[in-house]
C-alpha positions as CSV (number, residue, x, y, z in Angstrom):
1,X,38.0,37.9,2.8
2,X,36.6,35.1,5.4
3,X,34.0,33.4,3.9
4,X,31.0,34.0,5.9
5,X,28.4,31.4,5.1
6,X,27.9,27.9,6.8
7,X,25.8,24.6,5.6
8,X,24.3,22.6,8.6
9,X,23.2,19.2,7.5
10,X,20.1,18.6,9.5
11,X,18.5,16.0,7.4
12,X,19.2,12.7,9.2
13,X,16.9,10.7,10.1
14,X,18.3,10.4,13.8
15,X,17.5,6.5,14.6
16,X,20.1,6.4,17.4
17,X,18.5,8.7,19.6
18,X,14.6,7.8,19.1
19,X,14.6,6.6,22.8
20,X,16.0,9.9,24.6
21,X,14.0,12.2,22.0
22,X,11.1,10.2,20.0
23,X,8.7,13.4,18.7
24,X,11.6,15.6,16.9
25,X,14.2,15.3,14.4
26,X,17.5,15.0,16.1
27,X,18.7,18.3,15.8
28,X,16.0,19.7,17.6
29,X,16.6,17.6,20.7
30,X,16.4,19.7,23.6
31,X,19.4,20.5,25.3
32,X,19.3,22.9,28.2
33,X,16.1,23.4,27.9
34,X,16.2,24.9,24.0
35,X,16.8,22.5,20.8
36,X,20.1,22.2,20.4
37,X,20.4,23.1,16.5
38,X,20.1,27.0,18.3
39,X,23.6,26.4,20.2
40,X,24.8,26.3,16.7
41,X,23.2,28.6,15.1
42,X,24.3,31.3,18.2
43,X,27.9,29.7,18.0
44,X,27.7,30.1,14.0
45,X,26.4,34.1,14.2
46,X,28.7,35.0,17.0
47,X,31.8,33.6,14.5
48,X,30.9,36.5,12.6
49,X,28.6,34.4,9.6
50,X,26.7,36.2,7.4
51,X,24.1,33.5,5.2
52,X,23.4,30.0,6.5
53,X,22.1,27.1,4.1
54,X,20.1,24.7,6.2
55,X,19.8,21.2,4.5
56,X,16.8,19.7,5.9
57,X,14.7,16.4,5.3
58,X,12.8,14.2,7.9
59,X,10.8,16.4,9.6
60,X,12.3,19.3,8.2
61,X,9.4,21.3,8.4
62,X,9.5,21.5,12.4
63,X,13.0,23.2,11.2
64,X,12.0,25.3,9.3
65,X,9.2,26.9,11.4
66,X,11.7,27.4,14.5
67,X,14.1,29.1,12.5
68,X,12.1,30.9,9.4
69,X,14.5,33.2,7.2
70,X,16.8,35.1,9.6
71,X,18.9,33.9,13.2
72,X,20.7,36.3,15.0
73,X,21.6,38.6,12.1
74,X,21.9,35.7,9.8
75,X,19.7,35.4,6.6
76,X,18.7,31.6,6.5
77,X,18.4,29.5,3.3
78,X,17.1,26.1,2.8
79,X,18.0,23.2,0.9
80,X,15.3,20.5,1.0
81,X,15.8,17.2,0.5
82,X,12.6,15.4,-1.2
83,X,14.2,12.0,-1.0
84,X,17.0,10.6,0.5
85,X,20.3,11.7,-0.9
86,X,22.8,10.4,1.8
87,X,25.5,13.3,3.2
88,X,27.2,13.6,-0.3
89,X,24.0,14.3,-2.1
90,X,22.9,16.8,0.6
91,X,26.6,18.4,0.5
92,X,25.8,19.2,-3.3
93,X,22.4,20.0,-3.1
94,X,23.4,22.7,-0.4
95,X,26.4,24.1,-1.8
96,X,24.4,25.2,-4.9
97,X,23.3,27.6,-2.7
98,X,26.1,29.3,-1.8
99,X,27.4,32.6,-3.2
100,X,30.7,32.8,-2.4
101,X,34.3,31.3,-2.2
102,X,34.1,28.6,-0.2
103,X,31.8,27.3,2.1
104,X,31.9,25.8,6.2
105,X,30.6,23.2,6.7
106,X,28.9,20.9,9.6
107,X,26.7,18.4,10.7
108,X,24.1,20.1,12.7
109,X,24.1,17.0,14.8
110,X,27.4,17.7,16.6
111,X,29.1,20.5,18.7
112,X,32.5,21.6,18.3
113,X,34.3,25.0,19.8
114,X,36.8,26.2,17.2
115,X,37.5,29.0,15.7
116,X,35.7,29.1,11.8
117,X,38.3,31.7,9.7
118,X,41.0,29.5,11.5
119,X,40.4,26.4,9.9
120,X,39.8,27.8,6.4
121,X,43.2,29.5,6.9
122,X,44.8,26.1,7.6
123,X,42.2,24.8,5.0
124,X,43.7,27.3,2.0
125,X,47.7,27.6,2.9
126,X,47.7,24.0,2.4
127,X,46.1,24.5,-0.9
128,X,43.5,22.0,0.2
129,X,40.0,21.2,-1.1
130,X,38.6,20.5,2.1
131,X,39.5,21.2,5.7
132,X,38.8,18.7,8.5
133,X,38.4,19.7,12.1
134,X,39.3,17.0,14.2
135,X,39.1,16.5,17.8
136,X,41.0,14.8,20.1
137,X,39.3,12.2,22.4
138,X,40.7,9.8,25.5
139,X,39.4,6.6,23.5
140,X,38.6,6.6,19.7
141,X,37.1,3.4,19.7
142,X,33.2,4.5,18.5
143,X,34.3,7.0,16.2
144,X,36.8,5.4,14.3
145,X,40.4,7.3,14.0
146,X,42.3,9.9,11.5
147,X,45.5,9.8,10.7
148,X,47.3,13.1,10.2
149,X,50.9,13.6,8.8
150,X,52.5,17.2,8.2
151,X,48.8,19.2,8.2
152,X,47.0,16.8,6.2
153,X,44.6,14.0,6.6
154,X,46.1,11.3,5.3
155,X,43.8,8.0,6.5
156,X,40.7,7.1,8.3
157,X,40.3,3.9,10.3
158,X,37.0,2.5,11.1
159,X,35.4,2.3,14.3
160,X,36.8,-0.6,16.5
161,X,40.1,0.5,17.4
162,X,41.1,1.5,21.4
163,X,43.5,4.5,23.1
164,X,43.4,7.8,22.9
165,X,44.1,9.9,19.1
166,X,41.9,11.9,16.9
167,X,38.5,11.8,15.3
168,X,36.5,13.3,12.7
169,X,34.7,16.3,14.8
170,X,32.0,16.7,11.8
171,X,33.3,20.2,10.7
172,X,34.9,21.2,7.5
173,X,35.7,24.1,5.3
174,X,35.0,24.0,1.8
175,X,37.0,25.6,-1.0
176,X,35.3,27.1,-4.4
177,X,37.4,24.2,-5.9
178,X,36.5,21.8,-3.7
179,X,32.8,22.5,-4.3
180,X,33.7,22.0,-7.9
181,X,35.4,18.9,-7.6
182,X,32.3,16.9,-5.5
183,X,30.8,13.8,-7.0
184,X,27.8,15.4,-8.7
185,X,25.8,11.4,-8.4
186,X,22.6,12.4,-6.6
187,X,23.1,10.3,-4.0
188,X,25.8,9.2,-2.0
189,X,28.0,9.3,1.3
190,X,30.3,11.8,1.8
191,X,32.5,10.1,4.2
192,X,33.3,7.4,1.7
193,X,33.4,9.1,-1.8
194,X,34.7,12.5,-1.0
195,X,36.6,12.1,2.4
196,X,38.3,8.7,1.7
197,X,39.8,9.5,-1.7
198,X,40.4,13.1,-1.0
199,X,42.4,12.1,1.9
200,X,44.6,9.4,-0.7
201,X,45.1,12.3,-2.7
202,X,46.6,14.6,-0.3
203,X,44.0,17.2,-0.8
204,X,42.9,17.1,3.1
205,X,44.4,19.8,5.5
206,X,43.9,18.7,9.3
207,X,42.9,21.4,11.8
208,X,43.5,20.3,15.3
209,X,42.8,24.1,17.4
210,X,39.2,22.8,18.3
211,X,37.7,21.6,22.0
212,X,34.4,20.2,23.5
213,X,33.4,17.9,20.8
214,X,29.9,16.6,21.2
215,X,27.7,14.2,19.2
216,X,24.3,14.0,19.9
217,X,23.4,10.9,18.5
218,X,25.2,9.3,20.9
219,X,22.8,8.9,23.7
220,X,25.5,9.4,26.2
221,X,27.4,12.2,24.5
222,X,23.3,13.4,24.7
223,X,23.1,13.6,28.4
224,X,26.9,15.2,28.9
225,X,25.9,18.2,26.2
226,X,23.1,18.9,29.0
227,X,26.1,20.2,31.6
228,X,28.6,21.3,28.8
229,X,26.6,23.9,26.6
230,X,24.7,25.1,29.8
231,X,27.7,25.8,31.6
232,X,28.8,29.6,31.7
């Protein structure tokens, strides 16, 4: 059975897009004229999810009272985040929450088209913990790159680098295992203490099918979601 629950990490604080979107937290920025945490949530219920876990923090109450308990035939769940406890600590705080198998997984500050049950198909015939969707951008140079050999991640470089390849798109699937296996220090960063040594390991499928990656807290990626989500 597809699992049918996703956790949206919608704590962050936002810093890098204060100046386009001062009053909100960022994944309430208004994007065709609706926050744009509700393109995910629509994309999220029309993939056929059941349950989502909303991790919250600064400002989470603004959240909270937009989406209350149920979105387009999804119950909705929060997991509240009284101090900081960095993307890892959220992670685990969240995924106590959820009920079955495995878990997706995104940050509710970026937009991805890709297909959910694909990527935890890739995710569990590679007998992974984790599955990464990556997207594939004309210059990788703000994101940093990931390196991919037969189906798994195998490296990430940091930001800095030029040319075309793939990036992290901010989307995952979660096994039971991998929920399991998560750092259980309160708090921490996810990108360097699961995804860095989980990748070493070989425990790290790669899942390519994916298209029109956005991220919000880039101002400019900002202003192009305006034309992309609003567009038929």
């Amino acid at each position: 059975m597809n699992a049918d629950e996703v956790i949206l990490l919608a704590g962050g604080l936002g810093t890098r897009l204060r100046a386009e979107v001062p009053d909100v937290p960022k994944p309430l920025a208004p994007v065709a004229e609706r926050p744009f945490l509700l393109w995910l949530l629509d994309a999220y219920a029309a993939a056929g999810m059941r349950r989502v876990i909303l991790a919250i923090g600064y400002r989470g109450e603004q959240i909270a009272s937009l989406v209350g308990e149920a979105w387009c035939g999804m119950t909705v769940a929060y997991s509240r985040e009284e101090t900081p406890l960095g993307t890892g600590g959220a992670v685990v705080q969240a995924a106590a929450l959820v009920q079955g198998e495995g878990v997706h997984l995104a940050n509710a500050d970026t937009y991805l088209r890709y297909s959910p049950s694909a990527l935890e198909l890739a995710t569990r015939r590679q007998d992974a913990l984790l599955g990464v969707a990556l997207a594939s951008v004309p210059d990788v140079g703000r994101y940093g790159a990931v390196d991919v050999a037969a189906d798994r991640v195998v490296g990430f470089r940091e930001k800095g680098g030029h040319g075309d390849g793939l990036i992290n798109a901010g989307s995952y699937f979660l096994t039971r295992e991998g929920m399991a296996a998560l750092p259980r220090e309160r708090a921490y960063s996810f990108e360097e203490q699961v995804l860095l040594p989980w990748s070493r390991a070989g425990r790290l499928a790669a899942f390519t099918a994916t298209s029109a990656f956005i991220d919000i807290g880039v101002p400019e990626d900002y202003r192009r979601a305006l034309t992309v989500l609003a567009a038929p």
